[in-house]
ZADO-1210 file (C-alpha; in nm, 4 decimals, padded with zeros to 6 digits):
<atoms>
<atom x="-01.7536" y="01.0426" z="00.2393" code="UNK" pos="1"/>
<atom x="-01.3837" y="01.0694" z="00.1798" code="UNK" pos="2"/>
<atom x="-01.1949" y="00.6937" z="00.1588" code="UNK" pos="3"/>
<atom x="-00.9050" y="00.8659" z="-00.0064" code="UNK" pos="4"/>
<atom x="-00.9223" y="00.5952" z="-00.2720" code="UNK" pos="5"/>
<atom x="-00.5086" y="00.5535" z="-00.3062" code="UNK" pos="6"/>
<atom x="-00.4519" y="00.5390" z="00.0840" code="UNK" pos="7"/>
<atom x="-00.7235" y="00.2277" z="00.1292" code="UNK" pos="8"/>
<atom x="-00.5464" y="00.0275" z="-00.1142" code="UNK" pos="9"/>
<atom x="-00.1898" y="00.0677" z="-00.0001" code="UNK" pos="10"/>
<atom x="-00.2832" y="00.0604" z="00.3707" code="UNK" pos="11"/>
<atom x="-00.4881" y="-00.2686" z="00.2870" code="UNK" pos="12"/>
<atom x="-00.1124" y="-00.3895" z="00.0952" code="UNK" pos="13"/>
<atom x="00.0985" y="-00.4439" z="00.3655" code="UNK" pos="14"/>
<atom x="00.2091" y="-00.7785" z="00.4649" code="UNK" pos="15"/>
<atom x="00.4088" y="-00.8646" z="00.7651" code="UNK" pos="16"/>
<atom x="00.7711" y="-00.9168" z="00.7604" code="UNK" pos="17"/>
<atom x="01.0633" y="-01.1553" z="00.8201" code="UNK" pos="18"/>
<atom x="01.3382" y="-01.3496" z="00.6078" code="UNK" pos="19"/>
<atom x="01.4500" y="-01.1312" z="00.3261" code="UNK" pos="20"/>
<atom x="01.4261" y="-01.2506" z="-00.0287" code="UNK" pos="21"/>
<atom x="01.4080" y="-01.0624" z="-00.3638" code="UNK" pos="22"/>
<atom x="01.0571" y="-01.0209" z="-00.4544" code="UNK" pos="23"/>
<atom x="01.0313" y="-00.7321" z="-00.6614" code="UNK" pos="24"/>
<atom x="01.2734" y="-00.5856" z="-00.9510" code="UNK" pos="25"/>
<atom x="01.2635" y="-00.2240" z="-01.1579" code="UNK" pos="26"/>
<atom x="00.9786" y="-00.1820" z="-01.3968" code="UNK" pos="27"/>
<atom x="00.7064" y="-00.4135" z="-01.2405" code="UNK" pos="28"/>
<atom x="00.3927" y="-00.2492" z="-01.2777" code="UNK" pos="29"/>
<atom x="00.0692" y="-00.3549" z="-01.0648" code="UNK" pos="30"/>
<atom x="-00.3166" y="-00.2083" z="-01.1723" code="UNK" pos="31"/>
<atom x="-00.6545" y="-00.2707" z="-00.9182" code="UNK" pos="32"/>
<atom x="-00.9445" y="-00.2307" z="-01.0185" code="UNK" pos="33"/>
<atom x="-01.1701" y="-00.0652" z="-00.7293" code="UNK" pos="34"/>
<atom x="-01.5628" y="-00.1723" z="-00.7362" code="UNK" pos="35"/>
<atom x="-01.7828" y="00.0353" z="-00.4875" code="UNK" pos="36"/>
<atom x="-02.0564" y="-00.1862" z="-00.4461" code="UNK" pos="37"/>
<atom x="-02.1785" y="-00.2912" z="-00.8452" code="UNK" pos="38"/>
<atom x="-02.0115" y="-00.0029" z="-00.9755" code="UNK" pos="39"/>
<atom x="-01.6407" y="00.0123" z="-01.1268" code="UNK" pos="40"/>
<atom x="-01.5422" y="00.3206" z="-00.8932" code="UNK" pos="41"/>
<atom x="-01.1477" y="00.4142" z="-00.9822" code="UNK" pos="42"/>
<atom x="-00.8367" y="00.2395" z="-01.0858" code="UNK" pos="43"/>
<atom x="-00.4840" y="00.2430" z="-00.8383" code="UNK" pos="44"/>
<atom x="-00.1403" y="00.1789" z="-01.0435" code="UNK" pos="45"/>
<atom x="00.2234" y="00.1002" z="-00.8666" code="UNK" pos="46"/>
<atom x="00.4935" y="00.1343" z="-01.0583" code="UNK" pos="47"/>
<atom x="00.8961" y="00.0709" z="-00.9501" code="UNK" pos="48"/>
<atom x="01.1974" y="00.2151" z="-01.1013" code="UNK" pos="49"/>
<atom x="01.5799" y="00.2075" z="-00.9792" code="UNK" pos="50"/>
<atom x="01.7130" y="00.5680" z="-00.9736" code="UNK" pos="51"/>
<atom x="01.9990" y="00.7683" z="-00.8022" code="UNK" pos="52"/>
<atom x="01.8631" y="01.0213" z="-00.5260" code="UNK" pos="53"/>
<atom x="02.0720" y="01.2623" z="-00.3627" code="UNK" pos="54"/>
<atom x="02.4023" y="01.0059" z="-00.4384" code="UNK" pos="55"/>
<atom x="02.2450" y="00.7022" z="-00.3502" code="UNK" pos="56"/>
<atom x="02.1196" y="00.4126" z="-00.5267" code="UNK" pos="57"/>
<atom x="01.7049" y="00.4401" z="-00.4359" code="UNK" pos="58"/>
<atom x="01.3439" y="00.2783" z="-00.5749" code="UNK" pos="59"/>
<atom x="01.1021" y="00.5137" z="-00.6698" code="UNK" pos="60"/>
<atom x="00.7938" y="00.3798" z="-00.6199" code="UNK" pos="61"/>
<atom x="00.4910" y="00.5790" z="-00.8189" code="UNK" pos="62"/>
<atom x="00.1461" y="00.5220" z="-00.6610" code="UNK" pos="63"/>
<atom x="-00.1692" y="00.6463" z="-00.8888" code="UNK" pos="64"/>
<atom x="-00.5293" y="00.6872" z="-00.8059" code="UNK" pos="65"/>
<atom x="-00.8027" y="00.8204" z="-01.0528" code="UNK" pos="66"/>
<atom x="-01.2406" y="00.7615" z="-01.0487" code="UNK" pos="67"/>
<atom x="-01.3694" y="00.6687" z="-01.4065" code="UNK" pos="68"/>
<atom x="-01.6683" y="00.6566" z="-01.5655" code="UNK" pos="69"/>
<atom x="-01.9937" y="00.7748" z="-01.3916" code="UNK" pos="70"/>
<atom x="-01.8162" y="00.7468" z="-01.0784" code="UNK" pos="71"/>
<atom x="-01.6002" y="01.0553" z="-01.1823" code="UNK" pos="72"/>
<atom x="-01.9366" y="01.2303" z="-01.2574" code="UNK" pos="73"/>
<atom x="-02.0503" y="01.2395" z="-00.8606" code="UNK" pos="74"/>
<atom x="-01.6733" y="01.2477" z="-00.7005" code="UNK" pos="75"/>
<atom x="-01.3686" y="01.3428" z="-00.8772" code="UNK" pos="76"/>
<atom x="-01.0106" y="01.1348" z="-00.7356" code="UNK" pos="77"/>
<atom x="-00.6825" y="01.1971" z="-00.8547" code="UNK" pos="78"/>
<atom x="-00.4412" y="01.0902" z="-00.6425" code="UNK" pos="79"/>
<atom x="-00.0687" y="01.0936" z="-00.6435" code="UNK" pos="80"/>
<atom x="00.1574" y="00.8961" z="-00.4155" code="UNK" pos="81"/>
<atom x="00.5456" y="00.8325" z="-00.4418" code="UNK" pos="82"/>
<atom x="00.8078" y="00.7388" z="-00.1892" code="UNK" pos="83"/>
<atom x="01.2169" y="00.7149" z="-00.2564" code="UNK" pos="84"/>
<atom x="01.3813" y="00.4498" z="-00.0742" code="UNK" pos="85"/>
<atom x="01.7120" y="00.2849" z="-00.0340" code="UNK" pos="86"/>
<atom x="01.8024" y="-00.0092" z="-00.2541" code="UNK" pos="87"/>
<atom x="01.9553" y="-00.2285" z="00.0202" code="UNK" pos="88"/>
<atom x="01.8090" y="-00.1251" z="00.3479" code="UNK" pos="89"/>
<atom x="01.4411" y="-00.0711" z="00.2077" code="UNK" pos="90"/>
<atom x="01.4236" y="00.2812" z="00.4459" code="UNK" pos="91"/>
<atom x="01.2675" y="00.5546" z="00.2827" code="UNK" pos="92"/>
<atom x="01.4907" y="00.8880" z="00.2242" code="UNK" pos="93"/>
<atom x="01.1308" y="01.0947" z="00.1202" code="UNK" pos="94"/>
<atom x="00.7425" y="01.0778" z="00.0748" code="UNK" pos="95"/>
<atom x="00.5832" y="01.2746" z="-00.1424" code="UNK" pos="96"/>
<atom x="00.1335" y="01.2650" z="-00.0863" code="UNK" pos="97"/>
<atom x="-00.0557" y="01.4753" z="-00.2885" code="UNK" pos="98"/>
<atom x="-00.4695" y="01.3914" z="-00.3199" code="UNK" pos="99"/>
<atom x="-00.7134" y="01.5873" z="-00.4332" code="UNK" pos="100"/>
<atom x="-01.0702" y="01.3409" z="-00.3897" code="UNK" pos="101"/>
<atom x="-01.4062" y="01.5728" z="-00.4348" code="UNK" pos="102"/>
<atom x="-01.2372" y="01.9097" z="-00.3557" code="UNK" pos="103"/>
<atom x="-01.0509" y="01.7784" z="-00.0546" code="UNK" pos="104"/>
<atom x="-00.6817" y="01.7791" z="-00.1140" code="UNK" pos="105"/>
<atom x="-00.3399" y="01.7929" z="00.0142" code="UNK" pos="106"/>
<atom x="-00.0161" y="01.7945" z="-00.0921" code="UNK" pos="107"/>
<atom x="00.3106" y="01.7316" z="00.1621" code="UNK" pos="108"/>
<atom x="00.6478" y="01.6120" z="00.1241" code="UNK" pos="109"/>
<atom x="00.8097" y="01.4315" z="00.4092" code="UNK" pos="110"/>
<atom x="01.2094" y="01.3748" z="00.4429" code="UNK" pos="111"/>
<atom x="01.3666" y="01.1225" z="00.6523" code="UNK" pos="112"/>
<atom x="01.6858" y="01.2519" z="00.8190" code="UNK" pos="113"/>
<atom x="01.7906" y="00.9282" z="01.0442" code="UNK" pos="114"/>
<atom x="02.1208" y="01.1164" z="01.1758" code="UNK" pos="115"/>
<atom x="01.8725" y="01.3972" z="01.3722" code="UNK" pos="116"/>
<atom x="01.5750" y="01.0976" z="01.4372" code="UNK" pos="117"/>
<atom x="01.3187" y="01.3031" z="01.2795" code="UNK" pos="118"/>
<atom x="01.0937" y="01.3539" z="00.9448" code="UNK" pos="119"/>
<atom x="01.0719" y="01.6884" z="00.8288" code="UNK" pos="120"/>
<atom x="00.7446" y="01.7509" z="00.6197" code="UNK" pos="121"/>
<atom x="00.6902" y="02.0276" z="00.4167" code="UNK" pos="122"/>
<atom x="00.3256" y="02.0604" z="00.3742" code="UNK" pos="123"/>
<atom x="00.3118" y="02.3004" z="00.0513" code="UNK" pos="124"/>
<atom x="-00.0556" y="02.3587" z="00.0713" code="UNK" pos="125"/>
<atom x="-00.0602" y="02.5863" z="00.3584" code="UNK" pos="126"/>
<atom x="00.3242" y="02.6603" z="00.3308" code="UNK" pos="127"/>
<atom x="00.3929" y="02.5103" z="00.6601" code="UNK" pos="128"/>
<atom x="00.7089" y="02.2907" z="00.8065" code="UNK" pos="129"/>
<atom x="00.7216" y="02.0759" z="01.0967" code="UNK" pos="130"/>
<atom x="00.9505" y="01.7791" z="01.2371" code="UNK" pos="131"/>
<atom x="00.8211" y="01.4722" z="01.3977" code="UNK" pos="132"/>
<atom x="01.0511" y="01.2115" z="01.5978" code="UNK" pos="133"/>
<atom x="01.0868" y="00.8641" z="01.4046" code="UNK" pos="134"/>
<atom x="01.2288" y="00.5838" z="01.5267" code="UNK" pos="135"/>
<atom x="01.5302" y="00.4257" z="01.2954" code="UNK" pos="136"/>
<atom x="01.2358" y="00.1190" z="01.1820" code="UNK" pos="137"/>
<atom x="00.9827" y="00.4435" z="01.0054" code="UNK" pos="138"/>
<atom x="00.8504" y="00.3363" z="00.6946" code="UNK" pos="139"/>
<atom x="00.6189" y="00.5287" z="00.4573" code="UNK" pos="140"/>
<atom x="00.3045" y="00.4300" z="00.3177" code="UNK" pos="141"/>
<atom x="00.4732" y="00.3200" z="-00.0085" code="UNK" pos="142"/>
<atom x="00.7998" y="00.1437" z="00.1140" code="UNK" pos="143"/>
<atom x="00.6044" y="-00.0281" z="00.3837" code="UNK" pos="144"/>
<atom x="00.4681" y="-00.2216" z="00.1252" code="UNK" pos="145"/>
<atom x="00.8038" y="-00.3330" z="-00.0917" code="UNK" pos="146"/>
<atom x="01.0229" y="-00.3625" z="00.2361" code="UNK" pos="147"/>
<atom x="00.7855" y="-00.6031" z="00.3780" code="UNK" pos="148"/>
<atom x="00.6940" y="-00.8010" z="00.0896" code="UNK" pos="149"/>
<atom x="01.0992" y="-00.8555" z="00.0077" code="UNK" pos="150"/>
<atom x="01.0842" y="-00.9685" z="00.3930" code="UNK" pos="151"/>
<atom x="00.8605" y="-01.2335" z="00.4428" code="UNK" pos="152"/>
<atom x="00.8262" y="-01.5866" z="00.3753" code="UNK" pos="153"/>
<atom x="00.4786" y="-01.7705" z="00.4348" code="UNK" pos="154"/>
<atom x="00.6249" y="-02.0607" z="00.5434" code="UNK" pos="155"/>
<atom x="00.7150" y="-01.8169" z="00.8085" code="UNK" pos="156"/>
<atom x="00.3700" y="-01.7702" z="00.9044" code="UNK" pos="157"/>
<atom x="00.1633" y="-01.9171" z="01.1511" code="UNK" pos="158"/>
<atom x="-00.2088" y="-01.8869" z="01.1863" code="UNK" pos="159"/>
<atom x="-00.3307" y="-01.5708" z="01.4624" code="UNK" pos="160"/>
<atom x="-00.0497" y="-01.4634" z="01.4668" code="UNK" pos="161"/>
<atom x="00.0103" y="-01.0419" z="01.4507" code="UNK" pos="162"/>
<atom x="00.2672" y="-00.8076" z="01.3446" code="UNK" pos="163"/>
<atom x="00.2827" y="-00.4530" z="01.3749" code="UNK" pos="164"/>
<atom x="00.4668" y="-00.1678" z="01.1530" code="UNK" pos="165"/>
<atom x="00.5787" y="00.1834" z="01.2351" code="UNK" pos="166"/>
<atom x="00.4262" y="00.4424" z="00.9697" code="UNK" pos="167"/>
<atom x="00.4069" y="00.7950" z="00.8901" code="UNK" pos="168"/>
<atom x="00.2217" y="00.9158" z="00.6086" code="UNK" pos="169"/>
<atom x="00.0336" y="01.2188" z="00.6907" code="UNK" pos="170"/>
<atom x="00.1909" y="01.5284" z="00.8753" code="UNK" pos="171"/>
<atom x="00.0746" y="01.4700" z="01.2607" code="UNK" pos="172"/>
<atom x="00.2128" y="01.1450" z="01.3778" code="UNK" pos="173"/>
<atom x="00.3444" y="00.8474" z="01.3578" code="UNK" pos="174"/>
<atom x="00.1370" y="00.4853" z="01.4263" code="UNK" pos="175"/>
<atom x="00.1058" y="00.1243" z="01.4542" code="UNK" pos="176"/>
<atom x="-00.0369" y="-00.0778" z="01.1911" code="UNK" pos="177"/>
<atom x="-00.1374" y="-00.4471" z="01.2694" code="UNK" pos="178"/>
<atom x="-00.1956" y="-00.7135" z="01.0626" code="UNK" pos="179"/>
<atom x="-00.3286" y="-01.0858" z="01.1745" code="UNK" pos="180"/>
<atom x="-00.2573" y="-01.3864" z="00.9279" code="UNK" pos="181"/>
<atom x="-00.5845" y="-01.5560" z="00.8783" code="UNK" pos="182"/>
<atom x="-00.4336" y="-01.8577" z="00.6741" code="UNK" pos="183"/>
<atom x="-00.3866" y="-01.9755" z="00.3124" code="UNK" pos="184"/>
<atom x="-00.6812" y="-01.9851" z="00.0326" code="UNK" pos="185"/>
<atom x="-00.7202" y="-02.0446" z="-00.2934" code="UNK" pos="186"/>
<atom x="-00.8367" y="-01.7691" z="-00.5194" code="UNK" pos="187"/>
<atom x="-01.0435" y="-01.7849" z="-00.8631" code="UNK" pos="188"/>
<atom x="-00.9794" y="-01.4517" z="-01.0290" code="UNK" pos="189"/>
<atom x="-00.9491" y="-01.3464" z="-01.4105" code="UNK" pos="190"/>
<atom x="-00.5591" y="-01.4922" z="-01.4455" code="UNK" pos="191"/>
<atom x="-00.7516" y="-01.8506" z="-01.2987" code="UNK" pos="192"/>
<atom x="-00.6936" y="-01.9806" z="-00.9704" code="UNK" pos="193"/>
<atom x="-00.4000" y="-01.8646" z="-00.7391" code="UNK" pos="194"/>
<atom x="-00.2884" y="-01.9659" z="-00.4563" code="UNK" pos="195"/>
<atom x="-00.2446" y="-01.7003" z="-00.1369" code="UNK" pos="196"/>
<atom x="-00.1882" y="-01.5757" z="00.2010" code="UNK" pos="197"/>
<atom x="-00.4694" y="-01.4107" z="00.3825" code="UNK" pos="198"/>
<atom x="-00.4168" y="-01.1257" z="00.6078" code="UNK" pos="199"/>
<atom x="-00.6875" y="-00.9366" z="00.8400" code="UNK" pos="200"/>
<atom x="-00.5425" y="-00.5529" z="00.8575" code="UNK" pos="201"/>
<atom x="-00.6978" y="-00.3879" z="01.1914" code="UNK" pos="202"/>
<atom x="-00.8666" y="-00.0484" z="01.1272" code="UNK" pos="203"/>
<atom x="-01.0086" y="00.2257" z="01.3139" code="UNK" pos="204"/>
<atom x="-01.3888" y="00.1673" z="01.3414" code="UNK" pos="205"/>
<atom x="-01.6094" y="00.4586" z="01.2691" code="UNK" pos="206"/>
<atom x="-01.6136" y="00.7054" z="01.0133" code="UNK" pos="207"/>
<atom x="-01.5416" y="00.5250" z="00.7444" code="UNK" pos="208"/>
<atom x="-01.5313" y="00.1254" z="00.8381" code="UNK" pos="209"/>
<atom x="-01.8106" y="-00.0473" z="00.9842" code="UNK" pos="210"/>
<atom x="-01.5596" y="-00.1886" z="01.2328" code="UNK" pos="211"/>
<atom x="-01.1786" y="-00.2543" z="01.3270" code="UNK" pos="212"/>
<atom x="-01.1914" y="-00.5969" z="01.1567" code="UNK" pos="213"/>
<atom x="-01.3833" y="-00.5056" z="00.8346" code="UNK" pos="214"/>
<atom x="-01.0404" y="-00.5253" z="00.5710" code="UNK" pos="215"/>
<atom x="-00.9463" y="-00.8872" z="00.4548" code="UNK" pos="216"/>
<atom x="-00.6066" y="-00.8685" z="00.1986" code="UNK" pos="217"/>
<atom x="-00.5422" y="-01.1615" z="00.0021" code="UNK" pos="218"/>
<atom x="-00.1516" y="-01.1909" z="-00.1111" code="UNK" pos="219"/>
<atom x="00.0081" y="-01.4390" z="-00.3436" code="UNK" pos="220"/>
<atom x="00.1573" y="-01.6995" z="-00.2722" code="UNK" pos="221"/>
<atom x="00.4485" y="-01.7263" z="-00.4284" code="UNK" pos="222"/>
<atom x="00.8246" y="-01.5222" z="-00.4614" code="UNK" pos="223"/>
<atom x="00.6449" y="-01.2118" z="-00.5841" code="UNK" pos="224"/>
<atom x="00.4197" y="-01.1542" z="-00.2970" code="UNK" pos="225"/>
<atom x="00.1873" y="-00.9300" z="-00.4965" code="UNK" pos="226"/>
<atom x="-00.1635" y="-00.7991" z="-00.3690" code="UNK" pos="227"/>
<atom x="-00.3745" y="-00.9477" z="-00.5347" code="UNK" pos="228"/>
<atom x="-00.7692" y="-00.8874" z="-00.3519" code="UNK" pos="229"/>
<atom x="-00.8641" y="-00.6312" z="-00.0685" code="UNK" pos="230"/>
<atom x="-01.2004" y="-00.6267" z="00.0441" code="UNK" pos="231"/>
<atom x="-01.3936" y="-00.4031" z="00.3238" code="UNK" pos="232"/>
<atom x="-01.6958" y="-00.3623" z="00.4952" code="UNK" pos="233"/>
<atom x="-01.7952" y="00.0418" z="00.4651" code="UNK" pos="234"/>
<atom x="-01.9967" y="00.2284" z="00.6967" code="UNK" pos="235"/>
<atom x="-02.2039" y="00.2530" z="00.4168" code="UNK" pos="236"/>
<atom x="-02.1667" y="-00.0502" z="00.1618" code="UNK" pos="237"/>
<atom x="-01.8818" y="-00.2158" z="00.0487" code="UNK" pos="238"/>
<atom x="-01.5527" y="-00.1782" z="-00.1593" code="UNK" pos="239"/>
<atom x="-01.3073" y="-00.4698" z="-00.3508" code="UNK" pos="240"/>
<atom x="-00.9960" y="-00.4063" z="-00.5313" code="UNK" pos="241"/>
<atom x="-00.8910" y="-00.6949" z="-00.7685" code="UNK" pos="242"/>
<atom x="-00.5906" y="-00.7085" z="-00.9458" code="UNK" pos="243"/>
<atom x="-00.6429" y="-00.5974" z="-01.3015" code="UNK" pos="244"/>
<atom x="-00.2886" y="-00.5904" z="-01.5057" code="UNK" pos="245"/>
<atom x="00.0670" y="-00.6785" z="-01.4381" code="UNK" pos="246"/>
<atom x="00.3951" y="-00.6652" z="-01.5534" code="UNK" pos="247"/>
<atom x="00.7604" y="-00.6706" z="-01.4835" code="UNK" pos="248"/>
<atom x="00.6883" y="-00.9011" z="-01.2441" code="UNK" pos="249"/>
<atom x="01.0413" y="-01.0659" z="-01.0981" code="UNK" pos="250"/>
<atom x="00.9159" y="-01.4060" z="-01.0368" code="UNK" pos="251"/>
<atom x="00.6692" y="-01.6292" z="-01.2514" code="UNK" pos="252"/>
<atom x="00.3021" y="-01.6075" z="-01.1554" code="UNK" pos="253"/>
<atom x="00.1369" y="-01.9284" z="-01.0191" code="UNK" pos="254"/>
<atom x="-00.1428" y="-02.0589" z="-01.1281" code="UNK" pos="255"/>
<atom x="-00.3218" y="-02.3009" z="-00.9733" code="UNK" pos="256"/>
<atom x="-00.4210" y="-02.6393" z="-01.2080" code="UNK" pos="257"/>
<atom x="-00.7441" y="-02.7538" z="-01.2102" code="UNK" pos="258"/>
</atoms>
């Protein structure tokens, strides 16, 4: 079964968006640790730097994915995910997705042109280019995440209610991702007890989830806004990232007092 390790936990990052703060600065660095069941499957990374792209002032967001241990014995993961977007505006100038998890891989490159309404994606693997019509609101998979989480306040937030996001990550088609916001909770993990945000992302039901509502994300509550817990129901057993290591971190990180 294919869960493309890298895509889970990003998909299962995004929080819903409205006022616009500064959550996130260049060089914070963000490690989960993925447990399939009682086993210690892979490790995801994020890392942020600012950089110059093409003439303009851009983050360059670096998203890793890689099985350890025995896990790497029975399915091999090595994932690479990195998106360039725009300082100010948070839109995303190119997408770069290249996965190779047990022999099943791909590797495309998707630019945003936003004069001509379309993303042109190169997919290198079978040396083929196509365009597909975005709307001006497109995010990728990677600057989904940072856009939203420098857009949203939880005071913002009222219980049920459900946001949706315009993405494009693969080389088909665009879609909707929804979110509900389930409330706040209180979280004991390694760093102690932090408060956070709960979020319910919807999913498709099927091959891989055991239904639409089987992701819970837990975010923090605070100015960063980092993922902290993402849990799901599998068709067959169960998966939890945790956050593992941090740094670079923009705001201080709350904890909780007994």
């Amino acid at each position: 079964m294919r869960t493309h390790i890298l895509t889970f936990i990003v998909c299962c990052l995004l929080v819903t968006a409205n006022a616009q703060h500064n959550a996130f600065a260049s060089g914070e660095w963000l490690q989960y640790r993925v447990h399939y069941g009682i086993f210690n499957a892979s490790y995801a990374t994020l890392e942020i730097e600012e950089e110059s792209f093409e003439g303009k002032q851009v983050f360059h967001v670096v998203g890793k994915g890689r099985t350890t241990g025995l896990a790497r014995l029975f399915f091999k993961v090595d994932d690479n995910y990195e998106s360039y977007f725009d300082r100010d505006s948070g839109h995303p100038y190119r997408f770069i997705r290249q996965i190779d998890e047990g022999g099943y891989t791909k590797d495309l490159q998707i630019d945003f042109d936003y004069a001509s309404g379309q993303a042109i994606v190169n997919n290198k693997k079978h040396k083929k280019t196509t365009t597909i019509a975005v709307d001006s609101d497109i995010h990728d998979l990677l600057s989904a995440v940072y856009f939203l989480r420098n857009h949203f306040t939880s005071e913002d937030m009222q219980q049920g209610l459900e946001k949706e996001l315009n993405l494009l990550y693969d080389d088909d088609k665009t879609f909707k991702f929804k979110l509900k916001f389930l409330g706040k909770e209180v979280l004991k993990t390694k760093f102690g007890k932090i408060s956070c945000i709960k979020f319910r992302p919807y999913v498709q039901a099927g091959r891989v989830f055991k239904e639409k509502e089987s992701l819970t994300l837990w975010v923090t509550d605070d100015d960063n806004k980092v993922p902290l817990r993402i849990k799901a129901e599998l068709k067959v057993g169960s998966i939890k990232a945790d956050l593992e290591e941090f740094k670079g971190l923009k705001h201080p990180f709350k904890v909780v007092a007994d």
